[in-house]
N, C-alpha and C positions, 0 to 999 in steps of 0.2 A: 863511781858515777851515780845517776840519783837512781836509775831503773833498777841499781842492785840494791837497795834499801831495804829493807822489812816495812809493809803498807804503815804501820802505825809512824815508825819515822819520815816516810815519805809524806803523808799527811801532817805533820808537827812542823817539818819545811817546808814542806808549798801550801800545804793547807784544801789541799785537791788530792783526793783519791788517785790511783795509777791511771784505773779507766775515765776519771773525768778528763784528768790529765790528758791523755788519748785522745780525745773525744777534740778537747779544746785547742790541741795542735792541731788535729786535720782540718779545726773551721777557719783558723786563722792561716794555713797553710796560702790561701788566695792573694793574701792581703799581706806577704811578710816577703822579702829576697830571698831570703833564706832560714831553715828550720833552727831552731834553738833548743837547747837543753836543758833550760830547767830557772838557772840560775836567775833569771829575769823576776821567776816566781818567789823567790827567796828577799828579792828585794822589797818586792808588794808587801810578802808577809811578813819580814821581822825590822822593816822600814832602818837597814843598816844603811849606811854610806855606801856607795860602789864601788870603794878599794878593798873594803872586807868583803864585798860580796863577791870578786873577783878572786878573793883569798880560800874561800871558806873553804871548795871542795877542791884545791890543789889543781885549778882550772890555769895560772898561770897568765892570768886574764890582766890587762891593763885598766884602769879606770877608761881609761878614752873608746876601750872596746865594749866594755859593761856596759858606760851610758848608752852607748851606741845600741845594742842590745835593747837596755828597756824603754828607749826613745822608739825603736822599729816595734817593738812588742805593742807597746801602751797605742799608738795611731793601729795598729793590725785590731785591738780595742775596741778602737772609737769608728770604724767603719760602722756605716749604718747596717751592715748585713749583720755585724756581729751585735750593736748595738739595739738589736731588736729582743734582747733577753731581758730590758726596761721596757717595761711596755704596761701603758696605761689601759683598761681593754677599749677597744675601740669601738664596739658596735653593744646595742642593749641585750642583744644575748649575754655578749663576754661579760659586760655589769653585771647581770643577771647573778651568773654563774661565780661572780665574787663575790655578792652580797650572801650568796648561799654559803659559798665556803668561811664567808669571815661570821655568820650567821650562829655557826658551829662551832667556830672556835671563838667568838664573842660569846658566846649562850651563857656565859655565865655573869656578865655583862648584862646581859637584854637588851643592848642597843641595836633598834632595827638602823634598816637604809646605808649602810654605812658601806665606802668603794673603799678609804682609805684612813688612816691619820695623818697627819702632817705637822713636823719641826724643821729645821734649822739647825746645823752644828757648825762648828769653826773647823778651819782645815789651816793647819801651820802652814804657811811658805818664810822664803826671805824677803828681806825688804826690796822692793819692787824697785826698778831704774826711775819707771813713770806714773804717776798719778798715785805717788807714795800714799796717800792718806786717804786714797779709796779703800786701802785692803787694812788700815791700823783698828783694830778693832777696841770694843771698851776695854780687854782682857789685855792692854798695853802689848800685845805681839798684830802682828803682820798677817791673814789670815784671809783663806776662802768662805764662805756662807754658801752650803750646799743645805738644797730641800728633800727631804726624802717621805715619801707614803710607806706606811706598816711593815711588818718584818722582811717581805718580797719587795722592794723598792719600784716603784710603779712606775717616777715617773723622777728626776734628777737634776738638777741648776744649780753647776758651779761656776758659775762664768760672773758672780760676782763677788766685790771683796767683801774682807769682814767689818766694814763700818758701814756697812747696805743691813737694816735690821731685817730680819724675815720677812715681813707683812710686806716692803717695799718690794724682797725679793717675787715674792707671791705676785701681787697686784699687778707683776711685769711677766709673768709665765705664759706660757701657751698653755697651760694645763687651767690656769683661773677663769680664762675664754672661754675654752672648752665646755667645763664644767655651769661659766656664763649661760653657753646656748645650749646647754642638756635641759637647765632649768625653764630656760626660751621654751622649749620645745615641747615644756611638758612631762621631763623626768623628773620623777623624784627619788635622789640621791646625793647624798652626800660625805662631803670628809671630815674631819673634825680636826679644828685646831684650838691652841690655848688662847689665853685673852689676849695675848700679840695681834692677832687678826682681827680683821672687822668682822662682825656677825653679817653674815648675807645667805639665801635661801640653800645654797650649794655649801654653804661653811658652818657649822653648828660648833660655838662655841660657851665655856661655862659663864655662870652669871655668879657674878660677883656678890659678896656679901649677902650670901643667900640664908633666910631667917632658919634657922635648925627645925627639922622635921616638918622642912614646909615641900609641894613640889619642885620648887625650884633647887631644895636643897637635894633631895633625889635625883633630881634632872642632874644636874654638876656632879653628884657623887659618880654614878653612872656614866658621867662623857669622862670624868679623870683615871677613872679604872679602866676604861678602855683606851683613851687617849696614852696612856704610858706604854702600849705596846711600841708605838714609835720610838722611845725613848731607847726600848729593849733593841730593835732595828740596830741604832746608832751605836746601841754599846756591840751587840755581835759583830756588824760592820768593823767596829774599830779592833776588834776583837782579833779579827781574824786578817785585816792588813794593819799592819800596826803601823806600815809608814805615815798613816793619816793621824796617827795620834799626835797631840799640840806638841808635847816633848820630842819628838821625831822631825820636825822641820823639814820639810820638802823644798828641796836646794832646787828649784826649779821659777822660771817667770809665769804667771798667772794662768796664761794658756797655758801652756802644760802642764801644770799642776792639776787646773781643771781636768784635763785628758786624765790626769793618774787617778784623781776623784773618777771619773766614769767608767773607765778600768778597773779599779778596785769593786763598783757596784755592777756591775758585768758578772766578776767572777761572785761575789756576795750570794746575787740571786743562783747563780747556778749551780752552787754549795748548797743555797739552800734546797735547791729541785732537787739534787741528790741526798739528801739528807746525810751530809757531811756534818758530821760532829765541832761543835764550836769550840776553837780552847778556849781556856780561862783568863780574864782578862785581873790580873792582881788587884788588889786593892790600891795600891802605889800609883799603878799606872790609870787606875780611873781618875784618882785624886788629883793624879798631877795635869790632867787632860782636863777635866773642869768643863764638860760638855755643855752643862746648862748656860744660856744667853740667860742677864735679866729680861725680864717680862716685862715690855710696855703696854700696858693694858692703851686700846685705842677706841673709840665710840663703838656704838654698839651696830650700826649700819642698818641696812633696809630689808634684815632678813626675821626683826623680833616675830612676825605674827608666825612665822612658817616655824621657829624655836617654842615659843607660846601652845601652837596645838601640840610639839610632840612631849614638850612638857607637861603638857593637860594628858597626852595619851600614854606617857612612863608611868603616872603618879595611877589614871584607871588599872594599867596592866600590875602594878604593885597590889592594889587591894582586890585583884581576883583574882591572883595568884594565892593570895592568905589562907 
């Protein structure tokens, strides 16, 4: 059974420490019929079918009982009590206190102001009964468009398909409002996204065809070396449930594949609060997953002047640093 494991296998299959493990029965214990053993997690993490996952530890288990399993597990997930481990912060202290910590681990960067990054990846499903050619993405497969902020995922939207490009996904968030009226308000902070996005006071994105060793080309060197940490997000993420990898196709209908998308970044972030070790994700398997969307670069939007002074104030902090 899994509790008799040695930690380091028990972490290589569910990808949770024993005490995290622990820890995350007794939150979902409210929200579930009944407790579960393990198995559930083995799906998330090596994203097998549910007749092998039934098979694997001699459980004896049907497929109609497995699905059954991570159908009750994955909504125990998506409860908003447990769904509170995504969490964008809410008040300008909790900003405060993120800009400090990404401040730190940006420093090598020197990009101030910064709450998050922000991409887009595709999530395999099957081909849908309804509205087939919402989810056909350019990537000729079937597919989610989830958002996700920096290595701790802040804030998450999979609820649309993969031929919705990112910027569309964005511009339809609770989190673009938000962030809308932080600017309202008189905050200044922001997330960075690639040239997909429209430039706006809350969005700091790079500038194109920038002249070499000019500020602007500083400016863009600086947001893309920081901007790749989200990238790293997405491959850890896939890393560690591998059912979200494009080769792993998630045999489910759009809503709940969404639900495994938020499940999966559920347990993400709270691997990462434990400082659970990532596996390795082979080279095969990034190849074959193909994360990056093309880039549609779109107008540059109503945020140049607010991009303009921090460009003018990267290029002063560069020459009194020298």
């Amino acid at each position: 059974m899994p509790w008799d494991m040695p930690d380091g296998e028990f972490i290589n299959n569910y990808r949770l420490s024993w005490p995290l493990f622990q820890q995350l029965v007794d939150e979902l214990a409210p929200f579930m019929p009944q407790r579960h053993h393990g198995w559930h997690w083995h799906f998330y993490a090596g994203g097998s079918y549910q007749r092998r996952v039934g098979k694997d530890f001699n459980l004896g288990l049907c497929q109609t009982a497995v699905h059954k399993c991570v159908a009750e597990v994955t909504d125990a997930l998506n409860n908003p009590a447990i769904l509170r481990h995504i969490a964008f912060p809410s008040n300008r202290e909790e900003r405060m206190a993120v800009m400090r910590t990404l401040s730190r681990f940006l420093d090598a960067f020197g990009f101030p102001g910064v709450v998050g990054c922000i991409d887009g990846t595709h999530i395999a499903i099957i081909r849908p009964h309804d509205y087939e050619e919402a989810y056909f993405n350019r990537k000729h497969y079937h597919s989610l468009n989830a958002i996700h902020d920096h290595l701790n995922v802040l804030h998450v939207d999979a609820s649309y398909g993969g031929a919705s490009h990112d910027s569309h996904v964005w511009n339809r968030s609770a989190l673009e409002a938000h962030m809308r009226s932080l600017t309202e308000a008189g905050e200044v902070c922001w997330l960075l996204g690639d040239s997909g996005y429209a430039q706006r006071e809350w969005m700091m994105t790079p500038i194109l065809r920038a002249a070499p060793d000019s500020p602007e080309a500083h400016y863009t060197d600086l947001h893309c070396s920081t901007c790749n940490t989200v990238e790293r997000c997405i491959g850890v993420l896939k890393a560690r449930w591998r059912c979200l990898l494009a080769h792993r196709t998630l045999h489910y209908d759009p809503v709940k594949a969404g639900k495994i998308v938020n499940a999966c970044v559920v347990l993400h972030n709270m691997c990462n609060r434990a400082r659970i070790e990532v596996p390795t994700l082979d080279v095969y398997d990034v190849r074959r997953d193909g994360r990056r969307q093309p880039v549609q670069p779109v107008n540059v939007g109503d945020g140049a002047t607010s991009r303009r002074g921090l460009v003018e104030r990267l290029w002063r902090d560069r020459h009194r640093h020298r």
